[in-house]
C-alpha atoms as a printed R data frame, in Angstrom:
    type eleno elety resid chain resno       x       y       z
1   ATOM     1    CA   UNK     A     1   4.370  13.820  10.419
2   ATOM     2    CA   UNK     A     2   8.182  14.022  10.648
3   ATOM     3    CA   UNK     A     3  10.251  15.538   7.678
4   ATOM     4    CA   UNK     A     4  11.132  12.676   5.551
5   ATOM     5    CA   UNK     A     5  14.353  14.608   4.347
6   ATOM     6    CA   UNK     A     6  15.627  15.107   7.519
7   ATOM     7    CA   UNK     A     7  17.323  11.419   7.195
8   ATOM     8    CA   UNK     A     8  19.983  13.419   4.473
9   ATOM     9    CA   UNK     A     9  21.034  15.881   6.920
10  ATOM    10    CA   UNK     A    10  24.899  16.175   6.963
11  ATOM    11    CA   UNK     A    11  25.847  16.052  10.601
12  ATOM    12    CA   UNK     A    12  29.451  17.395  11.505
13  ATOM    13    CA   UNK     A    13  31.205  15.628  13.704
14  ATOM    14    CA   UNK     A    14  34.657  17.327  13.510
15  ATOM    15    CA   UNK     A    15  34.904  20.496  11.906
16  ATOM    16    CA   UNK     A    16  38.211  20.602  10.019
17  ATOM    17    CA   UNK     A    17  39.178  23.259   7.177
18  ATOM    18    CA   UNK     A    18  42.358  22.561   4.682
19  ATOM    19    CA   UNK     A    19  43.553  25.313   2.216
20  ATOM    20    CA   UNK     A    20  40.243  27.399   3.254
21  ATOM    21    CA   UNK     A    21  38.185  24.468   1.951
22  ATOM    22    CA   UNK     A    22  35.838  22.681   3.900
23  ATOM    23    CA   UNK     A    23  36.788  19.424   4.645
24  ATOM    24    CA   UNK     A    24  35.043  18.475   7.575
25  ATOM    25    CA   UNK     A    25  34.503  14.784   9.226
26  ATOM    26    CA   UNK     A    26  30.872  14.116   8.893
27  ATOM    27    CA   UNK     A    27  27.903  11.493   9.336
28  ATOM    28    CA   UNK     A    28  28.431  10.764   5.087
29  ATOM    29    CA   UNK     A    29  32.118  10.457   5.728
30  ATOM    30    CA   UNK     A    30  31.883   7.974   8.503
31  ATOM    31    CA   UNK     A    31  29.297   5.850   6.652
32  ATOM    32    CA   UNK     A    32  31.707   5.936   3.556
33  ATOM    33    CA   UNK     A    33  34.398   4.702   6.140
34  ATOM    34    CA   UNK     A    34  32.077   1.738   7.621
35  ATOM    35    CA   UNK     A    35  31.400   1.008   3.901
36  ATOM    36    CA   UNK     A    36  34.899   0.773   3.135
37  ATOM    37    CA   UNK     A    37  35.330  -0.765   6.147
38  ATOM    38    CA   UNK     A    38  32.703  -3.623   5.445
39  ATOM    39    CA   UNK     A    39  34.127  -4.155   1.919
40  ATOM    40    CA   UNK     A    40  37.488  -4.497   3.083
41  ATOM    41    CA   UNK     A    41  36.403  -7.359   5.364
42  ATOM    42    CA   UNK     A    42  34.200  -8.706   2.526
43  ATOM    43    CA   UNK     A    43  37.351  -8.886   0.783
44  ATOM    44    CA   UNK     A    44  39.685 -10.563   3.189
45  ATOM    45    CA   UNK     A    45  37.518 -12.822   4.529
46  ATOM    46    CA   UNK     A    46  37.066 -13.970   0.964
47  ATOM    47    CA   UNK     A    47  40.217 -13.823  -0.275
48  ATOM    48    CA   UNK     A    48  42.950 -15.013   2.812
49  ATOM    49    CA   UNK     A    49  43.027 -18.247   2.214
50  ATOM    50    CA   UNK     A    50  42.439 -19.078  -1.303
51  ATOM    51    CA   UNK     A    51  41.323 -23.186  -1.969
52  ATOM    52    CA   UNK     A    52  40.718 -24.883  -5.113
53  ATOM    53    CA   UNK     A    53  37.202 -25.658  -4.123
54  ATOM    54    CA   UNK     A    54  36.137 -22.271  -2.764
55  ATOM    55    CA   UNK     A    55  34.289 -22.120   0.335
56  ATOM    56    CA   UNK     A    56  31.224 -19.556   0.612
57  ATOM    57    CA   UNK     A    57  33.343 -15.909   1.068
58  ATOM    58    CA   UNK     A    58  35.630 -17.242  -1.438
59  ATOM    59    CA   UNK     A    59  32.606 -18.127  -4.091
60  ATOM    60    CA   UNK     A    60  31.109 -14.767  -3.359
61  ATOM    61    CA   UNK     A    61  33.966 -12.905  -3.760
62  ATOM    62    CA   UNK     A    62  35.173 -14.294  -6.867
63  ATOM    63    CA   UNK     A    63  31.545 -14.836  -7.964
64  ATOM    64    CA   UNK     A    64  31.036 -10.874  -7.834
65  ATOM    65    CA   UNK     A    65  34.956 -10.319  -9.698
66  ATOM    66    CA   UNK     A    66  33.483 -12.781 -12.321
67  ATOM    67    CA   UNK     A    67  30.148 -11.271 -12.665
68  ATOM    68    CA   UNK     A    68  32.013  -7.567 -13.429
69  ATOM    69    CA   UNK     A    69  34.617  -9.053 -15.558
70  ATOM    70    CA   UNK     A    70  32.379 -10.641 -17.789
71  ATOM    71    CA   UNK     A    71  30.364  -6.997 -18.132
72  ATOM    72    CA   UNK     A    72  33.991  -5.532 -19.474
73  ATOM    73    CA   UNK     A    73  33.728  -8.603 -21.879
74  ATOM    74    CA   UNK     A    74  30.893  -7.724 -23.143
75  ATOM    75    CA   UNK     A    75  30.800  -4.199 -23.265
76  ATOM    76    CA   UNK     A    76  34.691  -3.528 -23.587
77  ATOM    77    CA   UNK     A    77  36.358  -6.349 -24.887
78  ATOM    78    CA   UNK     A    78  39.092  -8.253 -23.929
79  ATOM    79    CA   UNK     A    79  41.083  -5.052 -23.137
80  ATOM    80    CA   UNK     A    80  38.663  -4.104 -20.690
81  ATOM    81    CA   UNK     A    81  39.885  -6.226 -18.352
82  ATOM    82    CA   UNK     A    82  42.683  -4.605 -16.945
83  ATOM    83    CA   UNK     A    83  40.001  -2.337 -15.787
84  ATOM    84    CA   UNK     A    84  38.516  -5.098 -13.389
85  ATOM    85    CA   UNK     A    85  39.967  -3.689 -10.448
86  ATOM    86    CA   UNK     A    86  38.164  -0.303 -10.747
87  ATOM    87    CA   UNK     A    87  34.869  -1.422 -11.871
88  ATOM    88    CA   UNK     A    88  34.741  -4.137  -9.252
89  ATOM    89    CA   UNK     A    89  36.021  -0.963  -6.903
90  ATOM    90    CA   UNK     A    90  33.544   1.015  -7.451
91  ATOM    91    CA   UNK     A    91  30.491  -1.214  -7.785
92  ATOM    92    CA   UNK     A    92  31.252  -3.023  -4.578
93  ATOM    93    CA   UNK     A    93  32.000   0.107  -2.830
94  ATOM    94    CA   UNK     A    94  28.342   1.804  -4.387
95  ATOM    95    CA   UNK     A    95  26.859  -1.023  -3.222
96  ATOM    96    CA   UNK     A    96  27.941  -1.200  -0.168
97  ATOM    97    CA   UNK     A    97  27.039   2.731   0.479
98  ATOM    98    CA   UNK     A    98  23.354   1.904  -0.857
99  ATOM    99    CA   UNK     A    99  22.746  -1.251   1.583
100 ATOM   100    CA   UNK     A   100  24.096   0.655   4.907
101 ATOM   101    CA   UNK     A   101  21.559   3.164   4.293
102 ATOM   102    CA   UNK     A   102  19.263   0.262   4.689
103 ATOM   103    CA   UNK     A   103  20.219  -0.456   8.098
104 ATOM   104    CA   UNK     A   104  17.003   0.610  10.606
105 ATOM   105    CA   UNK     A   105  17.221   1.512  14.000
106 ATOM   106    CA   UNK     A   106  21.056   2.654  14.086
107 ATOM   107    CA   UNK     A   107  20.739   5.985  12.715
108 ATOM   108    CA   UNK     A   108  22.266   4.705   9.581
109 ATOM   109    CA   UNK     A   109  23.243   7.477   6.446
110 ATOM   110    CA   UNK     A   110  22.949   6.694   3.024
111 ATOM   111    CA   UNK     A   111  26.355   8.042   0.960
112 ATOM   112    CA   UNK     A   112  24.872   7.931  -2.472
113 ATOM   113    CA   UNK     A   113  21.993   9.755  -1.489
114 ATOM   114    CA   UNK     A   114  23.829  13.063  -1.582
115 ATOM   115    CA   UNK     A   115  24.872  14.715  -5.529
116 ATOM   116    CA   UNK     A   116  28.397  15.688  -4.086
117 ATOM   117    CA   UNK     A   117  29.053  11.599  -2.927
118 ATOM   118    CA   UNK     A   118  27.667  10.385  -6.597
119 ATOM   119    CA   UNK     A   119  29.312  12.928  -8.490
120 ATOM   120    CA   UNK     A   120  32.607  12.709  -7.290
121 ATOM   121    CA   UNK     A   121  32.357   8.971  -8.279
122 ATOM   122    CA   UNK     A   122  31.022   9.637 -11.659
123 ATOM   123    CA   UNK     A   123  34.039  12.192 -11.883
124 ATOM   124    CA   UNK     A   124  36.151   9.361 -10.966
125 ATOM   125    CA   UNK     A   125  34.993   7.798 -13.963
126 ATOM   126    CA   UNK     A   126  35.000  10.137 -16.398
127 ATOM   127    CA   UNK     A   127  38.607  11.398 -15.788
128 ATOM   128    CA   UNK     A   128  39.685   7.874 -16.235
129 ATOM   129    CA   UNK     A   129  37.818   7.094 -19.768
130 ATOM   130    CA   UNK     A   130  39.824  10.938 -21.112
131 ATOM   131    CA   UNK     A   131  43.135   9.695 -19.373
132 ATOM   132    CA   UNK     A   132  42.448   6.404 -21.010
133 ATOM   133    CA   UNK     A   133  41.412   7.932 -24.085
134 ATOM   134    CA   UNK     A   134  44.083  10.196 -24.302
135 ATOM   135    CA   UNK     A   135  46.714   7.644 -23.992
136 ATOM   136    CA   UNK     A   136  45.725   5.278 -26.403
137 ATOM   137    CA   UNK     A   137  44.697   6.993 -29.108
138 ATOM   138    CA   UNK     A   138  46.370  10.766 -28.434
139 ATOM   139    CA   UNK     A   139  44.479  13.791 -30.109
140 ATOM   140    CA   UNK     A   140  42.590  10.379 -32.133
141 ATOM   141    CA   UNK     A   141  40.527  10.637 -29.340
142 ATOM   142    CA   UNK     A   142  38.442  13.727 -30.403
143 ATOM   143    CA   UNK     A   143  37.264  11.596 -33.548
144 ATOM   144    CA   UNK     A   144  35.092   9.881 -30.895
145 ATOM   145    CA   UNK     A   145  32.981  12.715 -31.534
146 ATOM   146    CA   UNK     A   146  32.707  13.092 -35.654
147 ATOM   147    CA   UNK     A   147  31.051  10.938 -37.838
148 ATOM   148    CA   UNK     A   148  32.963   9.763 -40.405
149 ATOM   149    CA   UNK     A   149  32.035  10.682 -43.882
150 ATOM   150    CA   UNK     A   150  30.111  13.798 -43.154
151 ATOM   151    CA   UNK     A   151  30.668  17.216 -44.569
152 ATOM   152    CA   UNK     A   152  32.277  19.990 -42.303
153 ATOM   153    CA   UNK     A   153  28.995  21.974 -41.388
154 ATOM   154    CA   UNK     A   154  27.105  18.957 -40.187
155 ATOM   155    CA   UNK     A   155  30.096  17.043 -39.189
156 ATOM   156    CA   UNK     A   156  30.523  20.281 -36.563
157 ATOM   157    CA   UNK     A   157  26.779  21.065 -35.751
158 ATOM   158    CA   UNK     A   158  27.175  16.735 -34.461
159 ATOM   159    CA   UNK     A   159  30.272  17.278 -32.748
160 ATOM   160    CA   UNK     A   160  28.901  20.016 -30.422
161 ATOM   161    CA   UNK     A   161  26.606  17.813 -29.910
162 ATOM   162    CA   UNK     A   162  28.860  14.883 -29.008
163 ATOM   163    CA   UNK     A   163  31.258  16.992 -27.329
164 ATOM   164    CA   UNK     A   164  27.953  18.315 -24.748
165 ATOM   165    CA   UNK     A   165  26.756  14.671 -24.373
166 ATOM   166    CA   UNK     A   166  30.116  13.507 -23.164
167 ATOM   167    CA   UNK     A   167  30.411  16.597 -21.054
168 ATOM   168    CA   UNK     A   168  27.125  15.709 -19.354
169 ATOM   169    CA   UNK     A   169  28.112  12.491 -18.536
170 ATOM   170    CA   UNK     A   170  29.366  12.684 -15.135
171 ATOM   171    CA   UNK     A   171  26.044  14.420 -14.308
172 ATOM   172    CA   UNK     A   172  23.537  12.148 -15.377
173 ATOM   173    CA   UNK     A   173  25.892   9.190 -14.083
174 ATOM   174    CA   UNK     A   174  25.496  11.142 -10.455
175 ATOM   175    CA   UNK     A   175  21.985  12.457 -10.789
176 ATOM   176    CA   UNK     A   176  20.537   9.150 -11.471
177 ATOM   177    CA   UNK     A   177  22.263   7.062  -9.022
178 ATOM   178    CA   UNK     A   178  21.416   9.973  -6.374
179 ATOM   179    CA   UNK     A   179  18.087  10.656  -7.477
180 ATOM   180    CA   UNK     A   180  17.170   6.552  -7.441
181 ATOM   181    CA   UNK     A   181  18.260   6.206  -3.691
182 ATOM   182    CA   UNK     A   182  16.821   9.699  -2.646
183 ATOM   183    CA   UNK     A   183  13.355   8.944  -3.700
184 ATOM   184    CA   UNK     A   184  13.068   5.569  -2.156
185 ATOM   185    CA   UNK     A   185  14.362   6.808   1.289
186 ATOM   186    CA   UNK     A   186  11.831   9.076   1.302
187 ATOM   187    CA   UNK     A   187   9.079   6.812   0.620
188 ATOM   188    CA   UNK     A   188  10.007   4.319   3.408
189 ATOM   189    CA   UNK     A   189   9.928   7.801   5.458
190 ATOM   190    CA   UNK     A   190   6.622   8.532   4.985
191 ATOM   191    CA   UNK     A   191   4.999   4.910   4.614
192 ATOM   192    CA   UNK     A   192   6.994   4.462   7.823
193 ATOM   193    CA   UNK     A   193   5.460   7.258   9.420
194 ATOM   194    CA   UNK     A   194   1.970   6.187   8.130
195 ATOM   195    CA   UNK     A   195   2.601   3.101  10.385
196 ATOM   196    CA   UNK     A   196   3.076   5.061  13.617
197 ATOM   197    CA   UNK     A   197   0.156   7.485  12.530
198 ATOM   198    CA   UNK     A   198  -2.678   5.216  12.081
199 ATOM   199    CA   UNK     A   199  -1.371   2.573  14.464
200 ATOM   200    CA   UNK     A   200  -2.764   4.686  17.450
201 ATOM   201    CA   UNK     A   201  -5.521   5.734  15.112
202 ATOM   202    CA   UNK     A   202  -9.319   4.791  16.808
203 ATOM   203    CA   UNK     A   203 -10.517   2.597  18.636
204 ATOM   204    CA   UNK     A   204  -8.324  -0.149  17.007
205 ATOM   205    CA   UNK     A   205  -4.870   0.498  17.478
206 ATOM   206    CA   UNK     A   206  -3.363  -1.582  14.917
207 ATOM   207    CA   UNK     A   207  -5.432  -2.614  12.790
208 ATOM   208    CA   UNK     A   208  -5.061   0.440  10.485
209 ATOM   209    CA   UNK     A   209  -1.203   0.305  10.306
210 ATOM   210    CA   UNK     A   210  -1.391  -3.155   8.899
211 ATOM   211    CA   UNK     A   211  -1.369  -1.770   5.375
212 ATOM   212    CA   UNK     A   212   0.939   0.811   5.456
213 ATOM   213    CA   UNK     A   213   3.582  -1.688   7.245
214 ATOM   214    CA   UNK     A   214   2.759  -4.029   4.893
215 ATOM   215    CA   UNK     A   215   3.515  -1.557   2.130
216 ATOM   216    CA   UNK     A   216   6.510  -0.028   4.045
217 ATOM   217    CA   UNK     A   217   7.665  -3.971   4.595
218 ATOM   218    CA   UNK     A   218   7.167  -4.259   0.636
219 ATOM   219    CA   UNK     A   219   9.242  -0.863  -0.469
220 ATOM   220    CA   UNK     A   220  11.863  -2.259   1.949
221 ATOM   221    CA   UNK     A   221  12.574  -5.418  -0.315
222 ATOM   222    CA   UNK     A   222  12.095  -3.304  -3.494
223 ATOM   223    CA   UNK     A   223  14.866  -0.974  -1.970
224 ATOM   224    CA   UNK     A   224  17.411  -3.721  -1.610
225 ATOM   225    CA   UNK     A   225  16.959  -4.449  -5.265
226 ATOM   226    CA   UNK     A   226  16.719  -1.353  -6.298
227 ATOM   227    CA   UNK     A   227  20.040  -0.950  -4.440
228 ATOM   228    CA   UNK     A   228  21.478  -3.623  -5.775
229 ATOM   229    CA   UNK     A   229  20.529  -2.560  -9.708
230 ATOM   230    CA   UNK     A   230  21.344   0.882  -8.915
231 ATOM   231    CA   UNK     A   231  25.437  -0.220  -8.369
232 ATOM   232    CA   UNK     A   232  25.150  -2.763 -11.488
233 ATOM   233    CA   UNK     A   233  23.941   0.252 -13.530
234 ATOM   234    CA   UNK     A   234  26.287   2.667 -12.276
235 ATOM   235    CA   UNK     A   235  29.439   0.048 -13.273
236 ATOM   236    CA   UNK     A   236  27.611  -0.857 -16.317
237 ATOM   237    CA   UNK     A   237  27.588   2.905 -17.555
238 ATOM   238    CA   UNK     A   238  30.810   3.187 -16.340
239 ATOM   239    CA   UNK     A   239  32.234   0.255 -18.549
240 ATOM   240    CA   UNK     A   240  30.429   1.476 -21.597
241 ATOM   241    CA   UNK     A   241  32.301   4.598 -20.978
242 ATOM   242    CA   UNK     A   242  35.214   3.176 -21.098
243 ATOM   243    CA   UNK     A   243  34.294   1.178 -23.802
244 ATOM   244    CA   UNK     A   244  34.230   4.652 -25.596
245 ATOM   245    CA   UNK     A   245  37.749   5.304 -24.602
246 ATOM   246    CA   UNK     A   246  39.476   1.881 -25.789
247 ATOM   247    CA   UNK     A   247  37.891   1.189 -28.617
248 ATOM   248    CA   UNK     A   248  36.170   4.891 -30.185
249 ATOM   249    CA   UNK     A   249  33.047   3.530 -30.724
């Protein structure tokens, strides 16, 4: 049986160092760049030619805007929609990442499979809900983390508490998306393999890879969905973040 986690190997394609860092062109950076690429099309294609009565790019496009601004409604208020534009960003863009990964037969990578891909997102969030934070409310900010009308010694024992949650943040925000797409790679590995296996198993070729393909043809729609609700929940977190920042709830 082949390794199943040989699919996240990081392949360098053009080694390249800047400032004694590391910053070499790899399989993960061209799939972020075909993602990007495919979003950017998405985007054009759907948004050139504007019409009153939107034709099928259009409606998607604006059906996907709508669908993120009404989460900032919810979650934010109507403040939070000045942060559209980066929620939409980044949940089209994880999206996109998690569906190319999909892709069989082309050697395709998955982005958000790797910590260092998800994390740097998740640090693009969190860096905006402090600079947010900051700016609105100035050193206000920290009472984000003290419950009001508490005495000093458990008002502090709860904000080290606060102050670690918020900390940990980022992580969980990366570890879960990463962790979500990891694991179901690896299962359409090895059900996959199962296929091939017990295909040429007996007398009967095929007849004992019909369940495993079935199964493998199964975890292959449940991984477009889980796709899909793995972007929604990584903009949904991130809104609630932000909700955090605006409004110091």
């Amino acid at each position: 049986m082949s390794n199943p986690m040989h699919q996240f190997e990081v392949v360098t394609y053009k080694p390249l160092s800047l400032g004694g860092y590391d910053v070499s062109f790899t399989n993960s950076s061209l799939w972020m760049l075909i993602a990007l690429a495919a979003v950017s099309i998405f985007l054009f294609v759907g948004t050139a030619r504007p019409q009153v009565v939107p034709g099928r790019w259009q409606a998607a496009v604006e059906y996907i805007y709508d669908f993120v601004r009404k989460m900032l409604d919810e979650n934010v208020g109507p403040e939070g929609r000045r942060y559209a534009p980066l929620i939409f960003s980044i949940f089209v863009f994880v999206l996109a990442c998690n569906l190319l990964g999909l892709i069989p037969w082309i050697g395709a990578f998955t982005p958000t499979s790797h910590i260092s891909v998800t994390l740097g997102l998740a640090l693009l969030v969190f860096i905006t809900v402090c600079i947010v934070g900051f700016l609105r409310h100035g050193l206000h900010f920290f009472s984000l983390f003290w419950p009001k009308d508490t005495n000093i010694f458990l008002g502090a024992f709860v904000f080290l508490i606060e102050i670690l949650s918020f900390l940990s943040r980022p992580f969980t925000l990366a570890i879960r998306l990463f962790a979500n797409m990891t694991a179901g790679h690896v299962l359409l590995k090895v059900f996959g393999t199962f296929v091939v296996a017990l295909g040429s198993f007996g007398a009967l070729p095929y007849v004992f890879g019909i369940l495993p393909l079935a199964v493998t043809v199964a975890l292959t729609a449940l991984e477009v969905l889980i796709a899909v609700v793995q972007a929604y929940v990584f903009a949904l977190l991130a809104s609630l973040y932000l909700n955090d920042a605006v409004n110091l709830h």
